[in-house]
KEDO-93471 format. One line per 5 residues: number of its first residue (from 0); their letters; for each residue y, z, x of N, C-alpha, C. Coordinates in steps of 0.02 Angstrom, whole numbers, always signed. Each point is the difference from the previous one (the first is absolute). Layout:
! KEDO-93471
NUM	a	Y/Z/X/Y/Z/X/Y/Z/X  ...
! end
This chain:
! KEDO-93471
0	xxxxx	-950/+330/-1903/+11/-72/+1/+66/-17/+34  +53/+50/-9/+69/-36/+9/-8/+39/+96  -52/+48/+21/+14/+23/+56/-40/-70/+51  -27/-31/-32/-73/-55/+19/+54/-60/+42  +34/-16/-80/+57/-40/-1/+54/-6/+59
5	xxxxx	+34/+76/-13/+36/+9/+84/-45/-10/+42  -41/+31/+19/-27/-18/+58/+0/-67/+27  -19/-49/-22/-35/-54/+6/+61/-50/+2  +66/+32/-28/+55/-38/+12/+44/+16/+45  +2/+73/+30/+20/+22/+70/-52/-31/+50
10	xxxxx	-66/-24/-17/-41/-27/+82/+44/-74/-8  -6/-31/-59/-1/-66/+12/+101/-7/+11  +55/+40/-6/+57/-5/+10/-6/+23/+73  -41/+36/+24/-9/+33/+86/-4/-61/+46  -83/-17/-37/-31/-77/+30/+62/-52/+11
15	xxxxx	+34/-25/-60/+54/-36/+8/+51/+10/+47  +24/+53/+13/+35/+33/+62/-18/+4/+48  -41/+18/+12/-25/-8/+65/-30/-41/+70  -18/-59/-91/-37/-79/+47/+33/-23/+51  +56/-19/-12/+46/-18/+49/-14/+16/+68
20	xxxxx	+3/+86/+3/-4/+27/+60/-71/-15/+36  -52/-38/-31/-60/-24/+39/+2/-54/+18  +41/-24/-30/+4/-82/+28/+33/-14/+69  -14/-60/+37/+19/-15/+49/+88/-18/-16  +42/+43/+55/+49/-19/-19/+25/-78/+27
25	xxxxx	+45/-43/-33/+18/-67/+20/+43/+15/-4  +27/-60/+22/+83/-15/+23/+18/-57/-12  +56/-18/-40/+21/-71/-20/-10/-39/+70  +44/+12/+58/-13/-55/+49/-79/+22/+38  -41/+22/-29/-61/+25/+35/-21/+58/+22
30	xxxxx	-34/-7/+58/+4/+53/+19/+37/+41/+47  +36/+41/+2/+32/+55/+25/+3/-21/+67  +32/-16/+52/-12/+9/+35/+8/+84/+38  -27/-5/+80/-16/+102/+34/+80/-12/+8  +28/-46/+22/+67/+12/+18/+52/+21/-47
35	xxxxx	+4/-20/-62/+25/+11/-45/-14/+65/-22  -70/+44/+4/-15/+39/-17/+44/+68/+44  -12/-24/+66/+35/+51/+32/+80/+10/+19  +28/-73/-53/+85/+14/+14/-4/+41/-44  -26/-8/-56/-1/+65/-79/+5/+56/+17
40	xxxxx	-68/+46/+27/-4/+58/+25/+62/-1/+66  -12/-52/+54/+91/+40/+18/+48/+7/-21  +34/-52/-70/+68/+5/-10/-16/+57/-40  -38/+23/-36/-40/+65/-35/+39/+61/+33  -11/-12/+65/-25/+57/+46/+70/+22/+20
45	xxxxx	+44/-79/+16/+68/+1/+16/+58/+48/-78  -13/-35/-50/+15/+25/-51/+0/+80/+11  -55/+12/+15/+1/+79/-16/+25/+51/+51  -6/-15/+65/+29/-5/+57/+100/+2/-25  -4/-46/-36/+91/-12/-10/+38/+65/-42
50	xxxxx	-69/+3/-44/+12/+42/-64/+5/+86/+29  -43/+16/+50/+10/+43/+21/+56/+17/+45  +26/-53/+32/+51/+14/+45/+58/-7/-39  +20/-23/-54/+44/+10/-63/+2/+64/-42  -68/+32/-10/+19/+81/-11/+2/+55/+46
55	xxxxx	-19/-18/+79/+41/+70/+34/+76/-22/+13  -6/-64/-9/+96/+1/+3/+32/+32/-42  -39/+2/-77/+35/+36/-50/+6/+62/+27  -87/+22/+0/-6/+78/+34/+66/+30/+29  -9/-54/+59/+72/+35/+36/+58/-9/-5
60	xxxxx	+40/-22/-47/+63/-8/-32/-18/+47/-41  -32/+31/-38/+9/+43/-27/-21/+71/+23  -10/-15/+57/-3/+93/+34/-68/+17/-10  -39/-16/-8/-73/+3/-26/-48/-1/+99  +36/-52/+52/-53/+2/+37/+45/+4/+67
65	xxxxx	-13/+30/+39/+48/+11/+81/+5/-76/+28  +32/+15/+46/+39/-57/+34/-71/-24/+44  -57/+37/+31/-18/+17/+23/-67/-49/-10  -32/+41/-66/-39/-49/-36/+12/-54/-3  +61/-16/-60/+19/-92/-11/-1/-43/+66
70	xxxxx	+18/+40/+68/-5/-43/+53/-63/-39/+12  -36/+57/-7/-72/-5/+29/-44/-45/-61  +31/-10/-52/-58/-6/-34/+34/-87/-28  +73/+15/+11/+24/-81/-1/-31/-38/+36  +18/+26/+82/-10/-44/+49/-112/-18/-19
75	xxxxx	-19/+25/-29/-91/+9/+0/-10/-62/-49  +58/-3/-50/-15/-55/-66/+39/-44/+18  +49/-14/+46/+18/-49/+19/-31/-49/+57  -29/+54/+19/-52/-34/+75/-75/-27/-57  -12/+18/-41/-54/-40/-37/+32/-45/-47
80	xxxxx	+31/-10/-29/+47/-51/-16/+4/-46/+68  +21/-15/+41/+15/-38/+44/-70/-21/+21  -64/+48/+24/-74/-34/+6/-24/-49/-54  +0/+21/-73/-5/-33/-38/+36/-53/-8  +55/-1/+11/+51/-80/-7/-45/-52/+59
85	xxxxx	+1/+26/+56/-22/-26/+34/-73/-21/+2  -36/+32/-42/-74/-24/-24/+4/-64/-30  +66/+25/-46/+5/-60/-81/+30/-51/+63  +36/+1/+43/+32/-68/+34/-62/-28/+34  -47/+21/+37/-64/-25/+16/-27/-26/-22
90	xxxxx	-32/+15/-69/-33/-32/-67/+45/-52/-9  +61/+3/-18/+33/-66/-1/-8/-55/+32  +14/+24/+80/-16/-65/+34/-71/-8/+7  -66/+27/+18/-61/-27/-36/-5/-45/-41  +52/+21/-50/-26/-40/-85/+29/-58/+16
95	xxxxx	+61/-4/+22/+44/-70/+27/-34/-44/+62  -48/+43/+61/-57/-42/+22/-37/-40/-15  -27/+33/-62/-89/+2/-41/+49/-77/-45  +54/+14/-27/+25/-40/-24/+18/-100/+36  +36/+30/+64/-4/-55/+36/-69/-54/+26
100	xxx	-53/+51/+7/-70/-16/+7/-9/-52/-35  +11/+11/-77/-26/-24/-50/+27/-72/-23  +46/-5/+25/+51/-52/+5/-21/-64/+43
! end
């Protein structure tokens, strides 16, 4: 009886958890716009991009990576850092177009 019990209160605490994730997601001002969607995944992208070029600096202050590497692998996350800025400055002015349009 008490194994019946769990059961039936782990589906229906599951069920409750999970609903959410079937539902259509909303958005207070609506819907999402693609542009918005894709500054996310770049500043995402930029973020991690930053994060990595902040630990071979450590790397190499602490003797961990040659002069050699950090060059090569700075100059690689700094050159995608800079594509990506320049994505996010594009999207900007788009959005400030799409914006004027509307006006």
């Amino acid at each position: 009886m008490v194994a019946v019990f769990s059961i039936i209160l782990f589906l229906v605490s599951l069920g409750y958890v999970l609903w959410p994730l079937r539902q259509e997601r909303r958005e207070w001002a609506g819907e999402v716009k693609i542009l918005d969607k894709e500054k996310r995944v770049l500043d995402r992208e930029k973020r991690v991009y930053l994060k990595a070029l902040k630990d071979i600096e450590f790397e190499h202050a602490s003797d961990k990576m040659n002069l050699h590497d950090f060059s090569n692998l700075s100059r690689h996350y700094q050159q995608k850092v800079a594509e990506i800025l320049a994505k996010l400055e594009d999207l900007d002015d788009e959005d400030l177009d799409d914006d004027d349009d509307e006006e």
